[in-house]
C-alpha positions as CSV (number, residue, x, y, z in Angstrom):
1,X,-19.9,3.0,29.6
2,X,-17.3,0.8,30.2
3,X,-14.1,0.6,27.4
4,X,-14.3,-2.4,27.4
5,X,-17.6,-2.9,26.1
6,X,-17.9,-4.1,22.5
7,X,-20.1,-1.0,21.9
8,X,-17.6,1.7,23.3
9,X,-15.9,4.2,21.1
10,X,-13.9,6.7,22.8
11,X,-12.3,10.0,21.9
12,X,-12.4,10.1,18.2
13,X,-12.6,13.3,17.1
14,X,-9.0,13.8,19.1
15,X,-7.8,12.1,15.7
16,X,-8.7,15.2,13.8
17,X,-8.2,18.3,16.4
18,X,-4.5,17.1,17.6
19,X,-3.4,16.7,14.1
20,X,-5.2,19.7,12.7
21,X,-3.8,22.1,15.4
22,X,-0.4,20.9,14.6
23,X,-0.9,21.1,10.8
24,X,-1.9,25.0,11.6
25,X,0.8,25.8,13.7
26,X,3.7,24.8,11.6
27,X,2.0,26.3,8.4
28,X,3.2,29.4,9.5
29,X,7.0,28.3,9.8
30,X,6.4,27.0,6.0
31,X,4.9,30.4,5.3
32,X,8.6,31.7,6.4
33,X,10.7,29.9,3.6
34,X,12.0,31.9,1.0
35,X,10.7,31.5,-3.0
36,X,13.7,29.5,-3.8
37,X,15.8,27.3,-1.6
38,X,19.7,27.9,-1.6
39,X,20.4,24.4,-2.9
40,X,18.1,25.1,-5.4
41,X,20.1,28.5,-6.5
42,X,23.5,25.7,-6.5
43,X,20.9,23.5,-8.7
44,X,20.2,26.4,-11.2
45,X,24.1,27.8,-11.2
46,X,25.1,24.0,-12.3
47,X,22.7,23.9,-14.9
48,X,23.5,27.4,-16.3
49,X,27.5,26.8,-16.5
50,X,26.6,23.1,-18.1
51,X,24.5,24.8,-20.9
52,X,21.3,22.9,-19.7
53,X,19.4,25.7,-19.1
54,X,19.8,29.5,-19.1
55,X,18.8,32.2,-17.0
56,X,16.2,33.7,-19.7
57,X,14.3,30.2,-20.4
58,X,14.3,30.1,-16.3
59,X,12.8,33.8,-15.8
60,X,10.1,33.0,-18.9
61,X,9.2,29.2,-17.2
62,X,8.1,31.3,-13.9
63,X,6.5,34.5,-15.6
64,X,4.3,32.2,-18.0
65,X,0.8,33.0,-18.6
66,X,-2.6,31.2,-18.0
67,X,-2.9,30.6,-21.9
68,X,0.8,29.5,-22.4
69,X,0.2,26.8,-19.5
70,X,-3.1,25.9,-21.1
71,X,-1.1,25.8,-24.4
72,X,1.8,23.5,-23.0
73,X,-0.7,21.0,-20.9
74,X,-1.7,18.7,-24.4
75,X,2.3,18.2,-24.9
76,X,3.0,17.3,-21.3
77,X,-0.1,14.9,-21.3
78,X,0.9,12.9,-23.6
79,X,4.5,12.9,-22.9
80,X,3.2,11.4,-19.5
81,X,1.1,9.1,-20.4
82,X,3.4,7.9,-23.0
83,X,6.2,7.6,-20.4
84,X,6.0,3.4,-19.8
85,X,8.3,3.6,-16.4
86,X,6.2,6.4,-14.8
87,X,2.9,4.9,-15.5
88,X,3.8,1.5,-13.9
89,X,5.4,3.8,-10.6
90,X,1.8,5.1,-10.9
91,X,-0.2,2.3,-10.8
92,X,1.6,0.1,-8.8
93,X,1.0,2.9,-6.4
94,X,-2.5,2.9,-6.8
95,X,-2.5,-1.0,-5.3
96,X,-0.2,0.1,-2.6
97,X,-2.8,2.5,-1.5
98,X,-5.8,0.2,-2.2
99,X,-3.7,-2.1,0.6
100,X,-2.7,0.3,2.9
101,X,-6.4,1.3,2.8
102,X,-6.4,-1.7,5.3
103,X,-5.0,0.2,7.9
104,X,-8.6,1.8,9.0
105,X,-9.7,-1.4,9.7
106,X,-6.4,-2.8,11.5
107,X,-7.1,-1.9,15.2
108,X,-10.4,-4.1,14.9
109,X,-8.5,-6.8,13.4
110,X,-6.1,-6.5,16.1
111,X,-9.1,-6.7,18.9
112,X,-11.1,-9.7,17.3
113,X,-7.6,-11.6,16.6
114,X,-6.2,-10.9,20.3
115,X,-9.2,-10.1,22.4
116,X,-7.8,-6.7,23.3
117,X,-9.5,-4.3,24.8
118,X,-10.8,-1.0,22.5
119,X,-9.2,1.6,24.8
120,X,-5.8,0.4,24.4
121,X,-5.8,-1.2,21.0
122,X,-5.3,2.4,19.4
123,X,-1.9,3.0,21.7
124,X,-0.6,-0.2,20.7
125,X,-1.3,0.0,16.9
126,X,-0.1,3.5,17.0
127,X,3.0,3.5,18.4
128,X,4.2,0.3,16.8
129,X,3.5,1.6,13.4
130,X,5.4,5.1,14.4
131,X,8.1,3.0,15.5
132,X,8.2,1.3,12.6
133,X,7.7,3.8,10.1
134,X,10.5,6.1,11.7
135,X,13.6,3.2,11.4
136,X,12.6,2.0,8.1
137,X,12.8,6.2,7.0
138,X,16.0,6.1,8.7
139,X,17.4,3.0,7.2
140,X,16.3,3.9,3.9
141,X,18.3,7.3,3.9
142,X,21.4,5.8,5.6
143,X,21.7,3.3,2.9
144,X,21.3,6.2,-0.1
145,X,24.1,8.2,2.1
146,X,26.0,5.4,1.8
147,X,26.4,5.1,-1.8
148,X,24.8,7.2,-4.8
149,X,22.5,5.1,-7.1
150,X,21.3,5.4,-10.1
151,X,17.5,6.2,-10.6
152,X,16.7,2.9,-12.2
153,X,19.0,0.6,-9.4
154,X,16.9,3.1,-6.7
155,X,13.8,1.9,-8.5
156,X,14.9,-1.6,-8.1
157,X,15.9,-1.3,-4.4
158,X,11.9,0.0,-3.7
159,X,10.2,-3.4,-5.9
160,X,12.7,-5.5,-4.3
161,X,11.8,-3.9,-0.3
162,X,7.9,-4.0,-1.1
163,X,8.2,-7.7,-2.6
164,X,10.2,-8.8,0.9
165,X,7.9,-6.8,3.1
166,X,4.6,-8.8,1.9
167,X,5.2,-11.9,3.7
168,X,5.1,-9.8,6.7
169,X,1.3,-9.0,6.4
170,X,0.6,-12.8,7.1
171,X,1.4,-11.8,11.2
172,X,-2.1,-11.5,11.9
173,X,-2.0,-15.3,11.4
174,X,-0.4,-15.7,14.4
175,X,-3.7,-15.0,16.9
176,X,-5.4,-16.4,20.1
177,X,-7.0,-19.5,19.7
178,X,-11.1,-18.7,17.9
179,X,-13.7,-19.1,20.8
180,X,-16.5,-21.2,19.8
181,X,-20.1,-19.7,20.5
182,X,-22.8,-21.3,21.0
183,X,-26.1,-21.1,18.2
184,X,-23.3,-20.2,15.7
185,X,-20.3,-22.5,15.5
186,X,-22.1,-25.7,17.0
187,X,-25.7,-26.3,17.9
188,X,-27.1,-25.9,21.8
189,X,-26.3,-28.9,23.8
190,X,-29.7,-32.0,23.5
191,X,-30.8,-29.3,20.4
192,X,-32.8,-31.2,17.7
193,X,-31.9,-29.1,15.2
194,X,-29.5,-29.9,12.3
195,X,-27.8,-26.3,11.9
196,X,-26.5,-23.7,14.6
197,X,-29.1,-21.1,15.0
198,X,-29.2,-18.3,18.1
199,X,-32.3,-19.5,19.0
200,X,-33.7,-22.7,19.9
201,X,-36.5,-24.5,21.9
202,X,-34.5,-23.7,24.9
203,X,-34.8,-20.0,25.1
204,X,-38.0,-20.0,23.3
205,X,-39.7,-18.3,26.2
206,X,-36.6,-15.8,26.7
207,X,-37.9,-13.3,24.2
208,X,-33.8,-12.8,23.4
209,X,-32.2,-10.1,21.3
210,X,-28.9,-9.2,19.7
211,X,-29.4,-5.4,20.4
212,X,-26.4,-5.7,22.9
213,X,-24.2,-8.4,23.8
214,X,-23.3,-9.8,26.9
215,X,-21.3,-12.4,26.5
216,X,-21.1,-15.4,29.3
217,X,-19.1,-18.8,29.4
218,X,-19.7,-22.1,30.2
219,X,-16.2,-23.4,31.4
220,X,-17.3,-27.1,31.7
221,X,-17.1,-27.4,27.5
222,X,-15.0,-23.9,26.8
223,X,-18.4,-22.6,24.6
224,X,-19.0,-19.1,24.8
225,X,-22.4,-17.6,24.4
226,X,-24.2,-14.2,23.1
227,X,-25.6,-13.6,26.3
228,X,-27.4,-15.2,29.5
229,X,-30.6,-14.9,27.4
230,X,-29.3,-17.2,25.0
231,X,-28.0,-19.6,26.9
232,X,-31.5,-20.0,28.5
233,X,-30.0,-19.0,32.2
234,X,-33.2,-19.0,34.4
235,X,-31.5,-17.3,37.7
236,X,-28.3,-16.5,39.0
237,X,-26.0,-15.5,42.1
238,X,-24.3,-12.3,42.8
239,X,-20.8,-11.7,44.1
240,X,-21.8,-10.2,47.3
241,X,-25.7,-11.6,48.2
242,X,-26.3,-8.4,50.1
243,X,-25.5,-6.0,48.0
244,X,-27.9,-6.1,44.3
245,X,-25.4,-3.9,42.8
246,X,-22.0,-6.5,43.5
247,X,-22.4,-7.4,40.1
248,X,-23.4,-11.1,38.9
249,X,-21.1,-14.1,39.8
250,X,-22.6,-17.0,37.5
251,X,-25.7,-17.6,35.9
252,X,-27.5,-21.0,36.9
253,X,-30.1,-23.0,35.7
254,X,-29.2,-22.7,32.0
255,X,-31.2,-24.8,29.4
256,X,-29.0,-24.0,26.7
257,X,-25.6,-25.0,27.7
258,X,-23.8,-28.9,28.9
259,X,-22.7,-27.5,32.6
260,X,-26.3,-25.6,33.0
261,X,-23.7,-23.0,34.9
262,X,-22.1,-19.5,33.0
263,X,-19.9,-16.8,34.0
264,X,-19.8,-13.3,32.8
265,X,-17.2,-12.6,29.7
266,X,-16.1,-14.5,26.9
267,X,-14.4,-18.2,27.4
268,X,-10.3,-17.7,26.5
269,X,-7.3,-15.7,27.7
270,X,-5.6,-12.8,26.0
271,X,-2.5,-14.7,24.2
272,X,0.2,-11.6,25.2
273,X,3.3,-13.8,24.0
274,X,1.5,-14.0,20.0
275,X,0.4,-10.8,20.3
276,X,3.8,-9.8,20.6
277,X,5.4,-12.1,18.0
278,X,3.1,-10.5,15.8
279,X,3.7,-6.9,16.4
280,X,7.0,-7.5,16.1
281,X,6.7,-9.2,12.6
282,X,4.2,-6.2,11.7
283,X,7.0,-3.6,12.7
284,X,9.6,-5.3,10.6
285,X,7.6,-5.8,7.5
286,X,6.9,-2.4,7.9
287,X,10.3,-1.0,8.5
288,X,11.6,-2.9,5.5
289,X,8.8,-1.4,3.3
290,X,9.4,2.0,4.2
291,X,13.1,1.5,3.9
292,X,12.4,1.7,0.0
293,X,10.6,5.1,0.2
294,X,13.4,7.7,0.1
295,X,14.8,5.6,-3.0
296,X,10.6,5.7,-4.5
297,X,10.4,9.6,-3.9
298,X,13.5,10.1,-5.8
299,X,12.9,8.3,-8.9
300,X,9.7,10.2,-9.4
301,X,11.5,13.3,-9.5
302,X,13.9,11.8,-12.2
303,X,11.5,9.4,-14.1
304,X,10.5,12.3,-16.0
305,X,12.3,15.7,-17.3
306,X,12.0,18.7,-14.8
307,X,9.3,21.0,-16.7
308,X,6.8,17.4,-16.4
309,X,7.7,16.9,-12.8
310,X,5.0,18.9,-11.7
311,X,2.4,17.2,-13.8
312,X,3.3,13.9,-13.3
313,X,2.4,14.6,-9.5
314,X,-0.3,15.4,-10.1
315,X,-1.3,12.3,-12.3
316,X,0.2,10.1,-9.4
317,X,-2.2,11.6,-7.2
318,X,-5.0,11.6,-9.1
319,X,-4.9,7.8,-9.9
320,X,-3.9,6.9,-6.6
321,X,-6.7,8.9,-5.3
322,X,-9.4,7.4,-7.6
323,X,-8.3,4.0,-7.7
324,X,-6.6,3.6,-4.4
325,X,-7.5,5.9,-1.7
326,X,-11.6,5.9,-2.4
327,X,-12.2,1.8,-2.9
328,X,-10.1,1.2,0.2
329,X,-12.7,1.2,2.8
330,X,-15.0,0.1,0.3
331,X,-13.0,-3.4,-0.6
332,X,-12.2,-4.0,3.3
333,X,-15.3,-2.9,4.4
334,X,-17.2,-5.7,1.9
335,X,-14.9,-8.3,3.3
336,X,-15.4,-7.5,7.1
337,X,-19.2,-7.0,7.6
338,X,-19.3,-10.4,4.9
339,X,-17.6,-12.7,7.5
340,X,-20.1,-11.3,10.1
341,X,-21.8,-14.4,11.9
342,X,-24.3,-12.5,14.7
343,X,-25.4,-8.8,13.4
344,X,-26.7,-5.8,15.9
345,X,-31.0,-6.1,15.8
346,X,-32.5,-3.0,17.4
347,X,-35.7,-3.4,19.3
348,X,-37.1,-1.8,16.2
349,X,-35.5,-4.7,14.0
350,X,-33.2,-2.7,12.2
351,X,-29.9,-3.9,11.4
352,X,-27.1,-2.3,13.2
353,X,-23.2,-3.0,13.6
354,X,-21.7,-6.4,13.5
355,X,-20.7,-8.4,16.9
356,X,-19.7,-11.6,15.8
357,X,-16.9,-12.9,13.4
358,X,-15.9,-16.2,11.5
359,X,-12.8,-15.1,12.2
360,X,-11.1,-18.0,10.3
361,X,-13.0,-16.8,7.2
362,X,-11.8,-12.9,7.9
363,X,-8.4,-13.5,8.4
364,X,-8.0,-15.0,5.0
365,X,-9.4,-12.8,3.2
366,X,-7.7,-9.3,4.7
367,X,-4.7,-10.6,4.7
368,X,-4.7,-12.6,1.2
369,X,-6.0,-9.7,-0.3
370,X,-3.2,-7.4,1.1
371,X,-0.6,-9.8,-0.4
372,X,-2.1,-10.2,-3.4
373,X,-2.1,-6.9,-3.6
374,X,1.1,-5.7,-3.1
375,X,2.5,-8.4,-4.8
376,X,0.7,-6.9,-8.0
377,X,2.4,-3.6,-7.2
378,X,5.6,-5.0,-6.8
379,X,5.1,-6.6,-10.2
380,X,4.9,-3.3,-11.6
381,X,7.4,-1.6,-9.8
382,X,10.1,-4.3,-11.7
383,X,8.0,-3.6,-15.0
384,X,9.1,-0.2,-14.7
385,X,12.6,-0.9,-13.1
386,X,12.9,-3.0,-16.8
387,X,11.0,-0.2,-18.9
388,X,13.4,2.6,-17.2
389,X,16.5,3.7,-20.5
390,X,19.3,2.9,-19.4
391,X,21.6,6.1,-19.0
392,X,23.3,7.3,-21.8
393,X,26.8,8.2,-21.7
394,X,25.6,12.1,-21.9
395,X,23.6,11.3,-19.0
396,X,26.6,9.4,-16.9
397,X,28.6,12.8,-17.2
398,X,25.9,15.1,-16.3
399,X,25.4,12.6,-13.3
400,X,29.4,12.0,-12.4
401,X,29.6,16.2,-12.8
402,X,26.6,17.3,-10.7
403,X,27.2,15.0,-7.5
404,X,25.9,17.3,-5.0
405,X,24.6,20.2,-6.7
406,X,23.1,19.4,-10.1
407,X,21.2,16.0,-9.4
408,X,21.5,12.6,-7.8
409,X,20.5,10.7,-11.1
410,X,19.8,11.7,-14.4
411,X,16.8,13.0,-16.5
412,X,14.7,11.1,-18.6
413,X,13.4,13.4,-21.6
C-alpha cells in the first residue's frame, strides 16, 4: 500500500519500542544516584543552622512507619485541599491537559488542513514541536538565571506565558483553500435533487460504495469527487495504451460531473508557503508556553510546606489524570468524527473510519475549544497568583539568607 493512501498507517508501534528502550536503558544510570543529592545535604545543613529543622525530626520523617503515615494522611488532606493557591495550580492544570489532549489528533488536522501526505506528516509535527519545546525550556530557565523571583511573581510569569501563547492555537486557521466534492458540498451537475447526496440518478446503475476512496477531479469546475464510481465515469484511458498496468490517465464519459472528463487525485495544490506560516506560529505559541514551565514546576514545590510536597503531587496528578488526561481523546474525538461528511461502509454495511470532513465546521471547533480552554486555565492560574500570601518579613529573610542553598522562594505553611 501506497503512504499516500488515505487508508495507510505506517510504523506505529515504533512510537512505543524506541521510547521504551530508551526509558530502560537510562533507568539503570537513575538506579546509580545516591539516596540524597549533595545540594540536598547543603539544603538540610541550611535548615539545621537556621533552626528550621533538626537532624532528629529529619532521621524520624524517613524512619516513619506505615501506621504514622496512615496517621498523618487526614491532616495533610485537608491542609491541601484547603490550600486556595494550590488547588487553582491544580485545576487549571487539569484544562491544560484536557487541551493538550489535542495533540493526538494534531497530525490529522495537519493532513486534512494542508493535504499532506501521512508518511511525512509525523516528521514534520515532530520535529517542530521538539524544536519548540526545547527553546521555550531554554528561554524559561535563562530568564529565572537572570533574576531570582519570588514564588508568587513566578506564578504570575506562567498565567501571563499561557494567556499569550493561546492566540497561537488559531494557526491552523491559516490552511489550503477546502476542496469542494461533489454529492456533499453541492449537488451533481443537471441533478434534480434539492440536497447534495453521494448518489444520484446518474450512478444509479454503478452499484458505488464508500468502502475505499479514490478520489478523481474534474478540472473544468475545480469539484472533486469520492471516486470514478460516483462521478458516473463509464470508461477511461490509460497512460501508456499498451501497457494495462500504466496506470489510468482520465476517466471519460462521466454522467455525474459538468466536463464529463476526471483525473485521478483530489482537485487543489499543497499550499507549502501557509503551511509554513503556520508551523511557524505553532512553534512560537509553543515556545512561549513552555517558557513559563520552569517558573510552574517551582511554585509547586513552594505553594505548599515541604512535609505536603509529596502529597500535593500526587493530588495534581490525580486530578489531572481524571479530568484531563482520560476525557482528552474523548472531547476531540466527539468533535472530529461529528464534522465527518462521507463515513467508511464495508461491503458488509458496517460503519468504519471517516474519509470526509466539513472542514470549515472542524477547524472551529478544535481550535475554539483549545482556546477556550486554556484561557479557563489561565484564569485560574491568576486566581491563584491573587490567592498566593504575600511573604512575610520572616519569610523575606529566610529567602534573602538561603539564596543558593536553602530555597529559591519561600514556604507556605
Amino acid at each position: 500500500m501506497a503512504p499516500n493512501r488515505p487508508e495507510w498507517v505506517g510504523a506505529w508501534w515504533l512510537g512505543f519500542l524506541v521510547p521504551g528502550v530508551v526509558v530502560f536503558i537510562v533507568s539503570f544510570v537513575v538506579m546509580l544516584f545516591p539516596t540524597q543529592m549533595p545540594a540536598a545535604k547543603k539544603v538540610l545543613e541550611s535548615k539545621i543552622q537556621k533552626g528550621i529543622t533538626t537532624v532528629a525530626e529529619k532521621t524520624n520523617e524517613l524512619h516513619r512507619s506505615l501506621a504514622e503515615i496512615t496517621r498523618d494522611t487526614i491532616p495533610v488532606a485537608k491542609r491541601i485541599l484547603k490550600n486556595k493557591s494550590l488547588n487553582c495550580l491544580v485545576f487549571g492544570d487539569a484544562l491544560v491537559f484536557l487541551q493538550i489532549g489535542s495533540i493526538s489528533f494534531l497530525p490529522k488536522m495537519y493532513v486534512i488542513a494542508f493535504r499532506l501526505g501521512f508518511s511525512e506528516v509525523g516528521t514534520v509535527i515532530g520535529v517542530s514541536n521538539v524544536v519548540a519545546f526545547v527553546l521555550g525550556l531554554v528561554l524559561g530557565g535563562a530568564i529565572m538565571r537572570i533574576k531570582d523571583w519570588h514564588p508568587k511573581k513566578l506564578l504570575l510569569i506562567y498565567a501571563i506565558a499561557v494567556l499569550v501563547s493561546t492566540p497561537f492555537q488559531a494557526s491552523l486557521f491559516y490552511r489550503c483553500d477546502s476542496n469542494t466534492v461533489g454529492g456533499v458540498d453541492i449537488v451533481y451537475p443537471n441533478s434534480t435533487a434539492s440536497d447534495p447526496s453521494l448518489y444520484d440518478t446518474c450512478n444509479q446503475d454503478c452499484k458505488c460504495n464508500t468502502a475505499f476512496p479514490s478520489f478523481v477531479c474534474d478540472q473544468s469546475d475545480g469539484t472533486t469527487y469520492f471516486s470514478q464510481c460516483h462521478a458516473g465515469c463509464l470508461g477511461g484511458e490509460l497512460n501508456d495504451p499498451t501497457d494495462p498496468k500504466s496506470g489510468v490517465k482520465q476517466y471519460t464519459d462521466c454522467m455525474c460531473t459538468a466536463g464529463k472528463t476526471v483525473t485521478p487525485g483530489e482537485c487543489g495544490s499543497r499550499c507549502q508557503t501557509r503551511l509554513y506560516i503556520s508551523l511557524a506560529l505553532s512553534v512560537l505559541g509553543t515556545m512561549i508556553n513552555f517558557s513559563g514551565y520552569a517558573a510552574h514546576a517551582t511554585v509547586y514545590q513552594r505553594v505548599v510546606s515541604e512535609v505536603d510536597r509529596t502529597v500535593a503531587q500526587g493530588w495534581r496528578q490525580f486530578v489531572t489524570r481524571v479530568l484531563g488526561t482520560l476525557p482528552a481523546p474523548l472531547l476531540f474525538g466527539y468533535i472530529i468524527d461529528n464534522a465527518c461528511t462521507i463515513w467508511r461502509v464495508n461491503f458488509d454495511g458496517k460503519q468504519g473510519n471517516c474519509w470526509v470532513y466539513d472542514l470549515e465546521s472542524l477547524l472551529v471547533w478544535f481550535v475554539w475549544v483549545q482556546i477556550i480552554l486554556r484561557i479557563a486555565s489561565s484564569l485560574l492560574y491568576f486566581a491563584g497568583w491573587y490567592l498566593y500570601p504575600e511573604p512575610t518579613q520572616e519569610d523575606l529573610e529566610r529567602y534573602e539568607g538561603g539564596k543558593g542553598a536553602a530555597s529559591n522562594g519561600y514556604e507556605m505553611t
